[in-house]
MARSE-387598 format. One record per residue (C-alpha): residue number from 1; residue in three letters; chain; x, y, z. Coordinates in nm, 2 decimals, padded with zeros to 4 digits. Layout:
BEGIN
PT   resi   resn   chain     east    north       up
PT    NUM    ala       A        X        Y        Z
...
// end
This chain:
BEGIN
PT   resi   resn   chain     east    north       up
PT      1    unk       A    07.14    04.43    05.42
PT      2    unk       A    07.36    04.38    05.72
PT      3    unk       A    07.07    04.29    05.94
PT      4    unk       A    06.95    04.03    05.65
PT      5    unk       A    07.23    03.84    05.64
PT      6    unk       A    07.33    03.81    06.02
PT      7    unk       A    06.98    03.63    06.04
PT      8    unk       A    07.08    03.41    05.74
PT      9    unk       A    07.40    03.33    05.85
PT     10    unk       A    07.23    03.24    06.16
PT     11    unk       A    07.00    02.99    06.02
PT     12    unk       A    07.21    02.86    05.86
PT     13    unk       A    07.43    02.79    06.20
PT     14    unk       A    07.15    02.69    06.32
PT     15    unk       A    07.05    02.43    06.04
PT     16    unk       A    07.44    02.28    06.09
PT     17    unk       A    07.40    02.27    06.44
PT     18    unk       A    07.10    02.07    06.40
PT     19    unk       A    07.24    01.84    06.15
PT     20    unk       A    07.49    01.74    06.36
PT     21    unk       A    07.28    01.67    06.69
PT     22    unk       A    07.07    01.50    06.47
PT     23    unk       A    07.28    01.26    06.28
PT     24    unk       A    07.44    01.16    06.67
PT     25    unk       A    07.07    01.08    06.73
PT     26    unk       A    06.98    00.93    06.40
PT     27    unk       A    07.31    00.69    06.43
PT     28    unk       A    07.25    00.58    06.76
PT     29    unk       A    06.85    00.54    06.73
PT     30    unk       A    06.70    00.57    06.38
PT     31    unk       A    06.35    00.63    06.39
PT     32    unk       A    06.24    00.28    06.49
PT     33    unk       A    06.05    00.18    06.81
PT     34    unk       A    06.36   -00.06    06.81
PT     35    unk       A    06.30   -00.47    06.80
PT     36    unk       A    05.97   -00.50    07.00
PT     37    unk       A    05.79   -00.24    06.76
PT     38    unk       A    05.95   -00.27    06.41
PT     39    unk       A    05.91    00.01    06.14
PT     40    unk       A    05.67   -00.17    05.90
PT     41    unk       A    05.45   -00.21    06.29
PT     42    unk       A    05.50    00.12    06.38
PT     43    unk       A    05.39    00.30    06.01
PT     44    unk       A    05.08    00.10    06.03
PT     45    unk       A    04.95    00.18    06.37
PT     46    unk       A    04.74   -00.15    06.36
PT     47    unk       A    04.89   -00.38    06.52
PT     48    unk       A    05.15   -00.18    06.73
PT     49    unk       A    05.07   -00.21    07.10
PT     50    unk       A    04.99    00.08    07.35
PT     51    unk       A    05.08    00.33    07.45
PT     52    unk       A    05.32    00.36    07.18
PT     53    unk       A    05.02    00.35    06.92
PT     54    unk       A    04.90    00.65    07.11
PT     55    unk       A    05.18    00.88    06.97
PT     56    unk       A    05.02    00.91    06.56
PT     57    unk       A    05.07    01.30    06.45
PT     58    unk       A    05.40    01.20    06.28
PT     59    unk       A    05.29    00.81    06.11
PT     60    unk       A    05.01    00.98    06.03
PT     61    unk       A    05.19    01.30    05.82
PT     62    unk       A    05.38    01.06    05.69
PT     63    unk       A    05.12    00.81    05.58
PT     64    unk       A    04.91    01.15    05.42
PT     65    unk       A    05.22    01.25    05.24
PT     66    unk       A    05.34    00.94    05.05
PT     67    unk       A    04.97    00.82    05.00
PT     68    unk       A    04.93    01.11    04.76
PT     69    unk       A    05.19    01.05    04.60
PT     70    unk       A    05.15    00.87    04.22
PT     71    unk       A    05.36    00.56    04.23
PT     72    unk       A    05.61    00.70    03.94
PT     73    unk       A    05.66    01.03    04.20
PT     74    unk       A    05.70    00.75    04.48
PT     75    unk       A    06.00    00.55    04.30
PT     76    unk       A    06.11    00.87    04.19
PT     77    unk       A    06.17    00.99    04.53
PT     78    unk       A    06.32    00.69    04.68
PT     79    unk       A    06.60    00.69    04.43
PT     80    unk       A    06.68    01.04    04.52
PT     81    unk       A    06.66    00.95    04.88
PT     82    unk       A    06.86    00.63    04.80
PT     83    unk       A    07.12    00.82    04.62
PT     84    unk       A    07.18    01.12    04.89
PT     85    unk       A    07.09    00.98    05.19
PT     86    unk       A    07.28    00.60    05.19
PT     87    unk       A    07.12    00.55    05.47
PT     88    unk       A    07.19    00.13    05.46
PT     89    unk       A    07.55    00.25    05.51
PT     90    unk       A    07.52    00.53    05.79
PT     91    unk       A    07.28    00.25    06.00
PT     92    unk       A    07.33   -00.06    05.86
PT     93    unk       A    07.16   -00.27    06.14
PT     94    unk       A    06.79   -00.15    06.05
PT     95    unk       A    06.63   -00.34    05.77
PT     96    unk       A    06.32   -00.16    05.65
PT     97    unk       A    06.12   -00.39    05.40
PT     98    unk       A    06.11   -00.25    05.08
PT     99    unk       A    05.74   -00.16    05.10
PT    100    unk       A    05.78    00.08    05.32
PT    101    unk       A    06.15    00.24    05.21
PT    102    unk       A    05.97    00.58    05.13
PT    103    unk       A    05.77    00.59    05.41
PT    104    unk       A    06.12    00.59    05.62
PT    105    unk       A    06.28    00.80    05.47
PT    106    unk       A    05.99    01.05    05.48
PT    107    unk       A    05.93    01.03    05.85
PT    108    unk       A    06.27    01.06    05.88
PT    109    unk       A    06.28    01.37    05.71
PT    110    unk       A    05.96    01.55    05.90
PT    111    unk       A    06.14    01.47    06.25
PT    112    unk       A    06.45    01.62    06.14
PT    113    unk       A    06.25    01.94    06.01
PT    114    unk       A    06.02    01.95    06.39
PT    115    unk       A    06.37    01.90    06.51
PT    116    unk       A    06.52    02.24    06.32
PT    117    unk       A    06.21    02.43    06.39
PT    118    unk       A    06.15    02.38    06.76
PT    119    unk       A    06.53    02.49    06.78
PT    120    unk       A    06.46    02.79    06.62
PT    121    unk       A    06.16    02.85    06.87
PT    122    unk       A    06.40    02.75    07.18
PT    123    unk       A    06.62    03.02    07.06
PT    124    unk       A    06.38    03.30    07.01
PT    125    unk       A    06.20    03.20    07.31
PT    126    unk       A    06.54    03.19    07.52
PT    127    unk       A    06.65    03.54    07.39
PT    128    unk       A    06.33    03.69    07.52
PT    129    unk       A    06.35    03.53    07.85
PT    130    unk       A    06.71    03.61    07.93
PT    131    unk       A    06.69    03.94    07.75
PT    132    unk       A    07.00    03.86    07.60
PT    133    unk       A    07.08    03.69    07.22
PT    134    unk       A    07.43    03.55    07.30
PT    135    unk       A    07.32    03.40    07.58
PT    136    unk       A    07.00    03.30    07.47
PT    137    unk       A    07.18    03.12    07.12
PT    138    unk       A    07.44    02.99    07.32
PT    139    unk       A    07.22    02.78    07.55
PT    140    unk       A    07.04    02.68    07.23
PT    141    unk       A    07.30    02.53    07.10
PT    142    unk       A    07.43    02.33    07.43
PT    143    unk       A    07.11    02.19    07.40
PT    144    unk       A    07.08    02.08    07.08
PT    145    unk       A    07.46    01.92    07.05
PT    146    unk       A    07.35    01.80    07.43
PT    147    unk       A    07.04    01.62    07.26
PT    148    unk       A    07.20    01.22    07.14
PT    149    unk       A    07.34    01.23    07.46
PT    150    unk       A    07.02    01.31    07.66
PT    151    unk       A    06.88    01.04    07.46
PT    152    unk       A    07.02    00.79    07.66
PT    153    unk       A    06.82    00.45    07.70
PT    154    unk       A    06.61    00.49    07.43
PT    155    unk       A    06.56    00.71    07.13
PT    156    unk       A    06.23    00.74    06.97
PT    157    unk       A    06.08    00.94    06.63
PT    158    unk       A    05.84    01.15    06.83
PT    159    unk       A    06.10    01.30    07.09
PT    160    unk       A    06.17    01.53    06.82
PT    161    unk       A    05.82    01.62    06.73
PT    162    unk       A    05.75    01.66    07.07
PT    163    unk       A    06.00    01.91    07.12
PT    164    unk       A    05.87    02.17    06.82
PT    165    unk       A    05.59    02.12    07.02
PT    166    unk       A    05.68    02.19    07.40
PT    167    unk       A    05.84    02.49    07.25
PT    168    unk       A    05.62    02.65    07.12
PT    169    unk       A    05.32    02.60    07.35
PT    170    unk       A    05.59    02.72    07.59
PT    171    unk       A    05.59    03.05    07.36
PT    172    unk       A    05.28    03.12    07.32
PT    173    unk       A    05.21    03.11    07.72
PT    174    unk       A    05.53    03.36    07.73
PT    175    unk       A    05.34    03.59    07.50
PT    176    unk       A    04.98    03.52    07.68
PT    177    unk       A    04.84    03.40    07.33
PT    178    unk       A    04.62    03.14    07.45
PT    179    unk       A    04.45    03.13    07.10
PT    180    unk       A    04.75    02.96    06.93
PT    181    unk       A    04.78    02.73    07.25
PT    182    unk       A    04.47    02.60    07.19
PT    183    unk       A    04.52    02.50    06.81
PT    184    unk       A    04.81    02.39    06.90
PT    185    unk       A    04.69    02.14    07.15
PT    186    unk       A    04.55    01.84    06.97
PT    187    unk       A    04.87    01.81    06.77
PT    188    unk       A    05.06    01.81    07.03
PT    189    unk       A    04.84    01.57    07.23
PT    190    unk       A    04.80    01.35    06.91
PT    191    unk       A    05.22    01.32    06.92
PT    192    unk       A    05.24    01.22    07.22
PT    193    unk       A    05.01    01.20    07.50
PT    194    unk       A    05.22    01.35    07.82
PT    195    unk       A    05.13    01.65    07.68
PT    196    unk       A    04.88    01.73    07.90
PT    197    unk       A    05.10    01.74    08.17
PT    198    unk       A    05.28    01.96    08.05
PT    199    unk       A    04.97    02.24    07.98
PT    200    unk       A    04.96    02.23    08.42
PT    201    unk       A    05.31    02.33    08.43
PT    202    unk       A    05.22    02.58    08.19
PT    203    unk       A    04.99    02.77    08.48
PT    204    unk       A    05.27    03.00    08.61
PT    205    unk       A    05.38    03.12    08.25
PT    206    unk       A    04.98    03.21    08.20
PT    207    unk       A    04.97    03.40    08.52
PT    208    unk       A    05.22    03.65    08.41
PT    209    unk       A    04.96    03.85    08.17
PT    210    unk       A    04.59    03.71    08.32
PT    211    unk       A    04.45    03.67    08.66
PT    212    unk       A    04.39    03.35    08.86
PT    213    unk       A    04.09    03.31    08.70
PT    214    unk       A    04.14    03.32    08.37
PT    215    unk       A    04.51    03.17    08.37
PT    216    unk       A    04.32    02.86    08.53
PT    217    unk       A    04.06    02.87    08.25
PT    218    unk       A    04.29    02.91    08.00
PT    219    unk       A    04.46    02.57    08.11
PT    220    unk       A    04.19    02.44    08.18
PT    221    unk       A    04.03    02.44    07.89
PT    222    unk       A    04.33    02.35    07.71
PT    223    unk       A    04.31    02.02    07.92
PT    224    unk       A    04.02    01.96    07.81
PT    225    unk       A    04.12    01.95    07.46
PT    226    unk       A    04.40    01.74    07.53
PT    227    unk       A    04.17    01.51    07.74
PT    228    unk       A    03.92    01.51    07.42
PT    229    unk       A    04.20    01.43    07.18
PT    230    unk       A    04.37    01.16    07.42
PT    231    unk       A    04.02    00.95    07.48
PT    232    unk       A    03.96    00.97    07.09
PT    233    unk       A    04.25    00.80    07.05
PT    234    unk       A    04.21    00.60    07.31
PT    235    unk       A    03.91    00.49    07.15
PT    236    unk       A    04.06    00.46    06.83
PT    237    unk       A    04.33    00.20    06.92
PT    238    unk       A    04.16   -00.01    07.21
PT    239    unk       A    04.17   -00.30    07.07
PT    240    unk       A    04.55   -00.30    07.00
PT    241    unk       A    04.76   -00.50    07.23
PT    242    unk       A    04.92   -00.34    07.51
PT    243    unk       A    04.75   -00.16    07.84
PT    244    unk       A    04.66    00.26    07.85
PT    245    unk       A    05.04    00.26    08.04
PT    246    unk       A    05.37    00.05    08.08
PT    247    unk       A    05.42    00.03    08.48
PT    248    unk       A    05.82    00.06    08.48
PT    249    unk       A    05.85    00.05    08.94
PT    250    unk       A    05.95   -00.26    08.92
PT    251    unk       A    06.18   -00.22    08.70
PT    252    unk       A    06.30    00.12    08.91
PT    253    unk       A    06.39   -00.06    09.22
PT    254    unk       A    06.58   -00.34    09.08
PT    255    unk       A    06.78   -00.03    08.90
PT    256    unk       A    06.78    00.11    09.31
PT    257    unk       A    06.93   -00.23    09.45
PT    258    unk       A    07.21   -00.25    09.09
PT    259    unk       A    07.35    00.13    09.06
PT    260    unk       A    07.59   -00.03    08.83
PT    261    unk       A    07.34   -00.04    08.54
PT    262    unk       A    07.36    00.35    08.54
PT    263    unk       A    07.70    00.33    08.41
PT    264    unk       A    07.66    00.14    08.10
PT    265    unk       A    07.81    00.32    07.82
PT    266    unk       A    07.61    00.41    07.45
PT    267    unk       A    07.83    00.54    07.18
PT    268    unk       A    07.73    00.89    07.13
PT    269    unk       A    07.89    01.09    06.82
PT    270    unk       A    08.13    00.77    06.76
PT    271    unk       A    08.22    00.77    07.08
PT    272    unk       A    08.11    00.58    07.38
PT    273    unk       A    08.05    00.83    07.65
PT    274    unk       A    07.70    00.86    07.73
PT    275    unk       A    07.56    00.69    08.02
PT    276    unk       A    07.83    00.71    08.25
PT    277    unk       A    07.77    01.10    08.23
PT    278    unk       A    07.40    01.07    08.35
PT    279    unk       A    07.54    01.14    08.69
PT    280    unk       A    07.73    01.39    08.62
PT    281    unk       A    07.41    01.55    08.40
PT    282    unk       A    07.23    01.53    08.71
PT    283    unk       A    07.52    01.69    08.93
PT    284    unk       A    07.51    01.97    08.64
PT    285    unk       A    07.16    02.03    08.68
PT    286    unk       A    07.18    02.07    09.05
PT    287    unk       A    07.48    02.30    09.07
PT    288    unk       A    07.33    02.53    08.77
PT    289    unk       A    06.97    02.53    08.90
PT    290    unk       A    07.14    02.61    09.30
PT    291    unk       A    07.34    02.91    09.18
PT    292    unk       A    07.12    03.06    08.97
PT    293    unk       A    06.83    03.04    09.17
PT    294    unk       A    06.83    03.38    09.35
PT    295    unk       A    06.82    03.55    08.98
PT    296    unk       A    06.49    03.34    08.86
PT    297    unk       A    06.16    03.53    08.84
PT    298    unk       A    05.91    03.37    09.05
PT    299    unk       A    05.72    03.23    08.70
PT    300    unk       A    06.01    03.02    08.67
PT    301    unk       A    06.09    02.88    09.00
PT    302    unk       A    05.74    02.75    09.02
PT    303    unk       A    05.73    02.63    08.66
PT    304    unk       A    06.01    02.42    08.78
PT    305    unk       A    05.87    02.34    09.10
PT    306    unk       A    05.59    02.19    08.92
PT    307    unk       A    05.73    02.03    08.65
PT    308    unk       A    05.96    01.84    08.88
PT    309    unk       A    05.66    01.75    09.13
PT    310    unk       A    05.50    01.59    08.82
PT    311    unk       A    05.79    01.48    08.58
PT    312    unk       A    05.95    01.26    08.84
PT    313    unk       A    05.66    01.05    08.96
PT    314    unk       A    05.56    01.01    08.60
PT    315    unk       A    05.93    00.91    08.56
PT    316    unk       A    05.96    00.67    08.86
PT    317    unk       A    05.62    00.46    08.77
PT    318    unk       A    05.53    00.49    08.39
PT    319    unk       A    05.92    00.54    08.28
PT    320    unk       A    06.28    00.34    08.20
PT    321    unk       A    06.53    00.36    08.46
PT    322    unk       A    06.81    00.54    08.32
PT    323    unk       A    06.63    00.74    08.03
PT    324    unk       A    06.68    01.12    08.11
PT    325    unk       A    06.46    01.14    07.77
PT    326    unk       A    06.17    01.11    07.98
PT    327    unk       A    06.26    01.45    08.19
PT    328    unk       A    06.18    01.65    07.88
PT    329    unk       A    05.81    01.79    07.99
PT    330    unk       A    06.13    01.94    08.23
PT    331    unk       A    06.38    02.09    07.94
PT    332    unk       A    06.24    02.41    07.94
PT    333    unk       A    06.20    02.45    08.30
PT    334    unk       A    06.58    02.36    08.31
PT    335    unk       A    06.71    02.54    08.04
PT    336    unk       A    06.58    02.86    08.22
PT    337    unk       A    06.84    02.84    08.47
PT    338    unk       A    07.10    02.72    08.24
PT    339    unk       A    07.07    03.01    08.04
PT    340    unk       A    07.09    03.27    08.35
PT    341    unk       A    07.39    03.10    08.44
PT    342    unk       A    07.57    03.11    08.08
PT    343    unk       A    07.50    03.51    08.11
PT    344    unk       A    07.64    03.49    08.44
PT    345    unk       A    08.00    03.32    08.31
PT    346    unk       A    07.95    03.58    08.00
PT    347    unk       A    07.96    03.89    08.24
PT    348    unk       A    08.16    03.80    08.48
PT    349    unk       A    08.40    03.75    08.15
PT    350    unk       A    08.48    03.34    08.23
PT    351    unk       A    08.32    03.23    07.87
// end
């Protein structure tokens, strides 16, 4: 009975801890593509330019779900949702037409339920590594209250989805179940198509159970489904506007030549702090990554190594200047090291 409800009064923490981090994102981003892609654009997929158009698994849940719906059960459910959620008051600046009322609220509630579950995944996945539970639920939680403010830039409804997602491909590597990686693939692909990037970075974790050979066909082949999936897609929306990528270099080195722009504040939790802590973020990383290195495993150094040695150029040519939301092919790899150093402060008795 003990053991029953510690792991209830865990989810539960963890279900609060989630609601929080979430409503600092949801109040500083919603779940639109902001004015250039409105909802009602978005939902549709039609007319919504690429590469954003790309990212469907979530519009497309959410497009299954309230189409079976009778139209009583749809009315039915936005007054509940009207009643509870108030959203017009917690984000007044978003006007959704009424058409497509329930389809916000529902997408809004599947992102906030990938959100809860890929933080449950983090934290099982984090106790393994560290072989530790404190530690491992601790730097759980400093990411997910660290989240709205690592959203900095730009805040968009699959970032959350993609997360459930990078999680637990990252834990089924851990556990050599290659199986479940593949399933897993094409929805992860169909959310958002970096994802196949992250499968390479993925070659380390693999190479802790098989050899060479297989641990390359393994990613291999899951490449290849995300390859399959992507060009489907592809095909699907090519005649939406837009091009296959956004080339953001330009807008890079004009961010180079003005550092000020890196110190314009967001209001984060109420409070405007975020972005002139994306140095310090980085300064963080640096110091937590440099004195933890000697106690990484060598899976995790080069996990690192290569997700840097892809995550920045990707960053640097396809990405906004500023937006550390676009490291997060690099969370895990940097949550590693995080973690190692949170059990360090823990046993040397400074937390």
């Amino acid at each position: 009975m003990e053991t029953l409800m510690r792991k209830v009064f865990l989810i539960f923490l963890m279900l609060i801890m989630t609601a929080v981090s979430y409503g600092g994102y949801y109040a500083k981003w919603s779940v639109t593509v902001h004015n250039m892609h409105p909802f009602e654009i978005m939902i549709e997929g039609s007319q919504e330019p690429r590469p954003y158009v790309y990212r469907q698994f979530v519009p497309v849940l959410t497009r299954t779900i309230v189409n079976s719906m009778s139209e009583d059960a749809k009315a039915k459910w936005i007054e509940k949702f009207d009643d509870k959620l108030e959203f017009d008051k917690i984000y007044p600046v978003v006007k959704i037409p009424e058409k497509y009322k329930l389809e916000f609220y529902v997408l809004s509630l599947i992102i906030f339920i990938c959100f809860f579950i890929g933080n449950i995944i983090l934290r099982s996945l984090m106790c393994e590594i560290l072989h530790d539970e404190v530690s491992g639920t601790l730097v759980t939680f400093l990411f997910i209250l660290l989240f709205p403010l690592l959203e900095l830039g730009g805040g968009y409804y699959y970032d959350l989805s993609e997360l459930m997602f990078l999680f637990a491909a990252m834990r089924f590597a851990f556990n050599g179940n290659y199986i479940c990686l593949f399933i897993l693939t094409p929805f992860a692909e169909f959310n958002k198509e970096s994802f196949l990037f992250f499968l390479i970075m993925l070659y380390p974790i693999t190479r802790n159970h098989f050899d060479l050979k297989k641990s390359a066909a393994i990613i291999l082949f899951a490449i290849f489904i995300a390859g399959m999936c992507y060009l489907y897609i592809k095909a699907v929306f090519a005649g939406n506007p837009g091009g296959m990528v956004v080339n953001q270099l330009h807008f890079q080195i004009d961010h180079l030549l003005h550092p000020g722009k890196y110190f314009n504040t967001e209001p984060t939790y109420g409070i405007p702090i975020d972005g002139r802590l994306y140095w310090l973020f980085l300064f963080m990383i640096f110091w937590i990554v440099k004195s933890t290195w000697h106690e990484l495993e060598d899976i995790w150094k080069n996990h690192l190594k290569i997700a840097l040695a892809i995550n920045i150029p990707l960053f640097i040519f396809f990405c906004s200047p500023g937006e550390l939301r676009n490291f997060s092919l690099s969370w895990i790899a940097l949550l590693v090291p995080t973690g190692f150093y949170i059990k360090k402060l823990i046993s040397e008795k400074i937390l």
